[in-house]
C-alpha positions in Angstrom: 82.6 106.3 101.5 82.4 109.7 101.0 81.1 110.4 104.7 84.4 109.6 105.6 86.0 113.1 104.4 85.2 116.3 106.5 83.9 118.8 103.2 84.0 122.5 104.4 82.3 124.7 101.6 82.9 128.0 101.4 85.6 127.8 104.6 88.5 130.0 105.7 91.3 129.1 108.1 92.2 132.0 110.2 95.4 133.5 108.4 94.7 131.5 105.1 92.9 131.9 101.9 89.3 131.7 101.8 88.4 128.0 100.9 86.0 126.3 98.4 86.2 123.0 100.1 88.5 121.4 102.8 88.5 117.8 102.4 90.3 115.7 104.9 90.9 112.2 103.9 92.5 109.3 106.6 95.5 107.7 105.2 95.8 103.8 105.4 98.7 102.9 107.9 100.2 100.4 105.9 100.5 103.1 103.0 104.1 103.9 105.3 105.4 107.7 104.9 103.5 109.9 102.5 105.1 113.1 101.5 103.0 115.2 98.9 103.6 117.5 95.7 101.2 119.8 94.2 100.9 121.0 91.0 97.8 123.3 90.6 98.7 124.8 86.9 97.8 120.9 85.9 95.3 120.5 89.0 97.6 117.8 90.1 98.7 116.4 93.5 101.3 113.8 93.4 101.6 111.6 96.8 105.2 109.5 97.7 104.8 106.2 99.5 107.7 104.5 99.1 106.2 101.8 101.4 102.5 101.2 100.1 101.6 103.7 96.9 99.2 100.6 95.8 97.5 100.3 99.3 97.4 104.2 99.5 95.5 104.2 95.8 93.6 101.6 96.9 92.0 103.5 99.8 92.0 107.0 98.1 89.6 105.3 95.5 87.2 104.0 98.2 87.0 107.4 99.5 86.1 109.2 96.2 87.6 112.6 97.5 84.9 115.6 95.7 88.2 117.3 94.8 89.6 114.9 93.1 88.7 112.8 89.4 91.0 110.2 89.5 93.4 108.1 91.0 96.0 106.7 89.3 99.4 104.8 90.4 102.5 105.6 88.7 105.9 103.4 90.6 105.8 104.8 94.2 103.7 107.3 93.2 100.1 108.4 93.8 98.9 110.8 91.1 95.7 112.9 91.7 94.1 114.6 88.9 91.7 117.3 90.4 89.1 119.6 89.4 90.3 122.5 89.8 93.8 124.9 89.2 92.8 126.7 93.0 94.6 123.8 94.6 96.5 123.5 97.8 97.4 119.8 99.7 99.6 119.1 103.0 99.5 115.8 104.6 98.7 116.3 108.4 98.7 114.5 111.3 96.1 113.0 113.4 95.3 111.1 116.2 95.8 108.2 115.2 98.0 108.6 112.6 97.7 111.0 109.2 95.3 112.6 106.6 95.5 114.1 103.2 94.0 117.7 103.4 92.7 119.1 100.1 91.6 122.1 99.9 89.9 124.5 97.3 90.8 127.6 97.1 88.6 131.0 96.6 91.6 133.1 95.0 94.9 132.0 93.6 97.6 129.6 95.3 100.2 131.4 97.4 102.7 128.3 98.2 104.7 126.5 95.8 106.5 127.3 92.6 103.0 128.1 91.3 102.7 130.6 94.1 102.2 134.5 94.6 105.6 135.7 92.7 107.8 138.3 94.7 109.3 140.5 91.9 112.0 142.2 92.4 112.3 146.0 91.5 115.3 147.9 90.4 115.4 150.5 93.2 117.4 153.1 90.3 114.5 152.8 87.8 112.0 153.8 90.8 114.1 156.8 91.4 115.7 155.7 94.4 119.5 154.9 95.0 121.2 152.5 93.8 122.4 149.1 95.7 123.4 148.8 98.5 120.7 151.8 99.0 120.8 154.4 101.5 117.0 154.8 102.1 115.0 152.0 103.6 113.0 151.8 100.4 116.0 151.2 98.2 117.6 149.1 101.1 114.5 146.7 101.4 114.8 146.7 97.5 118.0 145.5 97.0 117.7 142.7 99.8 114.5 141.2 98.6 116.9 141.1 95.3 119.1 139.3 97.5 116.7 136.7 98.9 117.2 138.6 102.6 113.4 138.6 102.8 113.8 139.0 106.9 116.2 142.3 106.3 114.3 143.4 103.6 111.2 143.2 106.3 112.8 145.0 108.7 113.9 148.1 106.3 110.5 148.2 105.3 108.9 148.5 108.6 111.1 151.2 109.1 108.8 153.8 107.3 105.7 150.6 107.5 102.7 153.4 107.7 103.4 155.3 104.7 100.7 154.3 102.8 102.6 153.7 99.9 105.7 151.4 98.9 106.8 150.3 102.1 103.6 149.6 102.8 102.7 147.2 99.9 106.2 145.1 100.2 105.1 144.6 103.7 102.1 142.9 102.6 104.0 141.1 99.6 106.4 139.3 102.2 103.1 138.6 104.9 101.8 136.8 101.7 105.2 134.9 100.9 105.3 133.4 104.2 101.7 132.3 104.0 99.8 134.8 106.3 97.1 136.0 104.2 95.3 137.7 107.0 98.1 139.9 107.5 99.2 140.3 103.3 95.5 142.0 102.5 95.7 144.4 106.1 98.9 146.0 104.6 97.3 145.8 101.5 93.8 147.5 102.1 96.1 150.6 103.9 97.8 151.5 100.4 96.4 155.2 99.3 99.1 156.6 97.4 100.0 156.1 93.7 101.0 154.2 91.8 100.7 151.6 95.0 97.4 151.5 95.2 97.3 149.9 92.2 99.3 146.9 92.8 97.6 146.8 95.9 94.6 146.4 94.2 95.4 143.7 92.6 96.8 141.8 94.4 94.0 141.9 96.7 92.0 140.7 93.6 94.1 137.7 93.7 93.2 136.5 97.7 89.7 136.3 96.5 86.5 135.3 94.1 87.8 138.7 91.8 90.7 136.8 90.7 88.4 134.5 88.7 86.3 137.0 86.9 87.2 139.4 83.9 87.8 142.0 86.4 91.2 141.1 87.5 92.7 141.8 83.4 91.9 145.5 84.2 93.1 145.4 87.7 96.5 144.2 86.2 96.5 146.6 83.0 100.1 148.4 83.7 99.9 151.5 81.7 101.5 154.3 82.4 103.1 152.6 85.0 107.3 152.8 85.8 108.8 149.9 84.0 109.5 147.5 87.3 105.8 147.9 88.5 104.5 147.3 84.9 106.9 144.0 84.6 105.4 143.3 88.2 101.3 143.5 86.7 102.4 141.9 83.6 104.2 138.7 85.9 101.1 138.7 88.5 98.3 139.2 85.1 99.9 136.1 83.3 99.7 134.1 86.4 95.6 135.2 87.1 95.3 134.5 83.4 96.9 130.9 83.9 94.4 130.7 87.2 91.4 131.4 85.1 92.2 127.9 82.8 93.5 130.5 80.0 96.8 128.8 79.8 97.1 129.7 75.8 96.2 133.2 76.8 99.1 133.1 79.9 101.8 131.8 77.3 101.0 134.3 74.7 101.2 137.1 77.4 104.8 136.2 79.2 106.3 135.5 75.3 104.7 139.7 74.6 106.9 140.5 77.7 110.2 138.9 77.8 111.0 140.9 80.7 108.3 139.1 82.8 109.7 136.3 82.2 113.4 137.2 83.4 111.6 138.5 86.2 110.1 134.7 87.2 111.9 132.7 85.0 110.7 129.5 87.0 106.6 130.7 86.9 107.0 131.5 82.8 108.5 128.2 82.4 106.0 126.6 84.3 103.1 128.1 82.7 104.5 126.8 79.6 105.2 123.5 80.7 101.6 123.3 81.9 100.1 124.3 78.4 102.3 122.0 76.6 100.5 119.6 78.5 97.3 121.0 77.8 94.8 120.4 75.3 95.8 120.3 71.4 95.0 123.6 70.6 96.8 125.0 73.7 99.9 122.9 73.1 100.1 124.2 69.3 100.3 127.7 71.1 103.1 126.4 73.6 105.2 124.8 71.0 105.1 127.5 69.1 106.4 129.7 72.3 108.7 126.9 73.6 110.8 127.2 70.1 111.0 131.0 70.7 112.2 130.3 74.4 116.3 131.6 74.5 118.7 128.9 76.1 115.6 125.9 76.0 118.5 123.9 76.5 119.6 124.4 80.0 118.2 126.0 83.3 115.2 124.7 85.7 112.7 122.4 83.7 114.8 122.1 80.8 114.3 118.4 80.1 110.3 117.9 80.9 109.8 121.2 78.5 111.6 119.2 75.8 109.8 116.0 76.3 106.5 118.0 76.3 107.1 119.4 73.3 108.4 116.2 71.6 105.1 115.0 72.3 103.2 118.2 70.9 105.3 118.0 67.7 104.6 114.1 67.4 100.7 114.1 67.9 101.1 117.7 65.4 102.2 114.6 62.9 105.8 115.7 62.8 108.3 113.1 64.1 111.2 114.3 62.9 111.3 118.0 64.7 109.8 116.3 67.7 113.0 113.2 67.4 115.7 116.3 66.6 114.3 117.6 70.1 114.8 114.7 71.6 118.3 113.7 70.3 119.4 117.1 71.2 118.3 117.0 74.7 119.9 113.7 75.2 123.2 115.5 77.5 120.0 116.6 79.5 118.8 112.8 80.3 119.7 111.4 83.5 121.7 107.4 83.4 118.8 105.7 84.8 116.1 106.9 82.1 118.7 106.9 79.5 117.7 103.9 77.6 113.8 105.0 77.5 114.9 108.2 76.3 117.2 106.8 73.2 114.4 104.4 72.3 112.1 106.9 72.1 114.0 108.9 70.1 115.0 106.0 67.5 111.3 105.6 67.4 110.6 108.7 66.0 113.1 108.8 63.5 111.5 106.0 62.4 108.2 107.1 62.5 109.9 109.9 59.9 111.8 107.3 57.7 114.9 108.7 58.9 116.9 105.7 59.1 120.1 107.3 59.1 119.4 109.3 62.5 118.1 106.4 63.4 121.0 104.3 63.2 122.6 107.2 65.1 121.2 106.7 68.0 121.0 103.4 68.4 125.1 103.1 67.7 125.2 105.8 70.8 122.9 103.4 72.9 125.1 100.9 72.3 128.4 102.3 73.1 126.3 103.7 76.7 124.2 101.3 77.6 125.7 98.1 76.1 125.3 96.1 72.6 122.5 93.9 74.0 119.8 95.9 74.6 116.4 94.0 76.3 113.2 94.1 75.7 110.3 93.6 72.8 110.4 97.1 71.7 114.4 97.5 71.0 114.1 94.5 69.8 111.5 95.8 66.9 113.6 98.8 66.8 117.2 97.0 65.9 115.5 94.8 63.5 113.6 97.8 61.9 117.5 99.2 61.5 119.0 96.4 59.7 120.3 97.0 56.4 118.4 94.2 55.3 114.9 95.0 56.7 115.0 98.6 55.2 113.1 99.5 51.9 115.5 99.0 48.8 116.0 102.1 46.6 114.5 101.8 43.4 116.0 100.7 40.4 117.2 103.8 37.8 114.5 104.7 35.2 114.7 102.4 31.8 116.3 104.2 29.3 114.2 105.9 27.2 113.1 104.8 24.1 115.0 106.0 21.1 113.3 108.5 18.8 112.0 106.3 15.3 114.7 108.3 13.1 117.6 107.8 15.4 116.3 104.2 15.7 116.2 103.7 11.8 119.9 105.0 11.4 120.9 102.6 14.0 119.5 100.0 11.7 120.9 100.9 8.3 124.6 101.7 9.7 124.3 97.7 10.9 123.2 96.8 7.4 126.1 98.6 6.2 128.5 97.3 8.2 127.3 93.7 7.4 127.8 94.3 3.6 131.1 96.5 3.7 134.7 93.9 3.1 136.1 92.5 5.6 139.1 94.3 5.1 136.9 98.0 5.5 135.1 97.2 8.7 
């Protein structure tokens, strides 16, 4: 059913990123409202329909989307797994009613958590003043710092043709609010150094360079004043990530800790991602994810401890990957409480850690009450019981005697048995 998609190769929407392939795929009515998620670090697209997700997999599979390797249905929940990171998805509206529109990309994604990061630079370490900022570099500085991306704009355009600083921002925010076309004109005017540079890159990034070795050099940031270098290193990790080098990504945002304050969501997603990945990527992650400071709280805190409980469980060590877990647990929202503490009391057991085990299952009885259903509590209560744990071994027989303490032992009892009553 293929002929039912519309496949553009090698496409580009005016304003947009050059395409691969646009793929437009009709949506079954009775599939209800669809809202859509994208995850292109896992080359993912995750579709909500609350209404019909099994009627919506159903037709997804009978249209056997080129983008896409398979279909799976997870609640209300459509999951996607893709064939490539270069991965946008909208759902769109049609004439008679709406479509799923993958596309492709040529260079990297721009929307999304995953998208082109907008770093911001301490105007004082550039040599300008500092916040509030009195020149409209410093000023557009300190209000992209702010979030003010529309004031931030407007300082900028205030000096817009000077070939340099102002005029790379400009292109940075075209690019954050999705016009491409717009993002690599600004660009392509940057002359001066050290702009041109980042200019250079990130016009990389919009195209086929960003998938070849070229873009490491383009993002090499030596010699460079430390917010632009922190800027390269941020937007090289991410091409690295692009190019299916997620080990390679980790490895570079853990080098530069300051990257990673810099996009603390995009380092942690990167990471999530490998954690995810294949074994040998995952060992790298979990070795980065025990490095990470304050694991324990921010954005993604609980699905980067759940990925690497699983890591440290298929790496054949339950116990770290159950001490994760049980740690985490103030993380764990009430409704997946209960999966959560099983898991956990699984683990320990997996370890022969009954003790931890016991734990647990004492606190998911006091939250989530003493009878707790199904087969699989069930085998991990009785596994628990006093009575169906191994019994320690028995002490060590004493060891024999030595033959001349035994032989003294014998003639002090012959003794004894010949001395008068009255004497022994």
């Amino acid at each position: 059913m293929l002929s039912l998609a519309v496949i553009l190769t090698l496409a580009a929407t005016p304003g947009h990123l050059p395409l691969r392939v646009l793929e437009r795929l009709p949506l079954p009515a009775q599939a209800g409202p669809v809202s859509v998620r994208v995850d292109p670090l896992e080359s993912r697209v995750t579709l909500t329909a609350p209404q019909g997700a099994a009627a919506l997999a159903r037709a997804l599979r009978s249209l056997s989307p080129a983008s896409c390797r398979s279909v799976q249905v997870d609640g209300d929940e459509v999951v996607l797994g893709c064939r490539s990171q270069r991965l946008a998805a909208r759902v769109v509206s049609t004439g008679g009613g709406q479509a799923l529109e993958l596309r492709i990309l040529a260079g990297l994604p721009t929307e999304g958590p995953d998208g082109f990061p907008l770093v911001a630079w301490d105007p004082a370490a550039l040599r300008l003043e500092a916040c509030p900022g009195l020149s409209p570099f410093s000023r557009g500085e300190c209000l992209l710092a702010q979030g003010d991306r529309a004031a931030a704009r407007a300082a900028f355009r205030q000096v817009g043709g000077d070939g340099g600083h102002a005029q790379l921002r400009l292109g940075d925010l075209a690019l954050a609010e999705g016009d491409t076309a717009s993002a690599a004109a600004q660009w392509s005017r940057v002359t001066t150094e050290p702009w041109r540079r980042l200019a250079a890159a990130r016009l990389c990034q919009i195209d086929e360079c960003s998938a070849a070795e070229e873009s490491d050099s383009l993002h090499d940031s030596a010699g460079l004043p430390a917010p632009l270098a922190v800027d390269l290193a941020v937007h090289g990790a991410r091409a690295v990530a692009f190019r299916g080098n997620l080990a390679e990504a980790v490895r570079r945002f853990s080098a530069a800790p300051a990257a990673c304050a810099a996009t603390p969501l995009l380092c942690r997603r990167v990471l999530l991602a490998a954690l995810r990945a294949d074994p040998a990527t995952a060992e790298v992650a979990l070795a980065a994810y025990a490095r990470v400071p304050d694991r324990d709280r921010g954005e993604l805190a609980l699905p980067l401890v759940q990925a690497a409980a699983g890591c440290a469980q298929e790496a054949g060590a339950p116990e770290y990957a159950a001490n994760l877990l049980a740690a985490a647990t103030p993380l764990v929202p009430r409704p997946e409480l209960g999966a959560h503490l099983l898991r956990t009391i699984e683990l320990y057991l997996a370890a022969d850690d009954a003790v931890r085990g016991r734990v647990v299952l004492d606190y998911a009885r006091v939250h989530l009450g003493k009878k707790l259903p199904g087969p699989r509590w069930a085998a991990a209560t009785r596994a628990l019981r006093p009575q169906a744990l191994p019994r320690p071994a028995p002490p060590p027989a004493e060891p024999a005697a030595p033959a001349e303490i035994a032989a003294a032992a014998e003639a002090l009892a012959r003794a004894r048995a010949l001395a008068p009553p009255e004497t022994r």
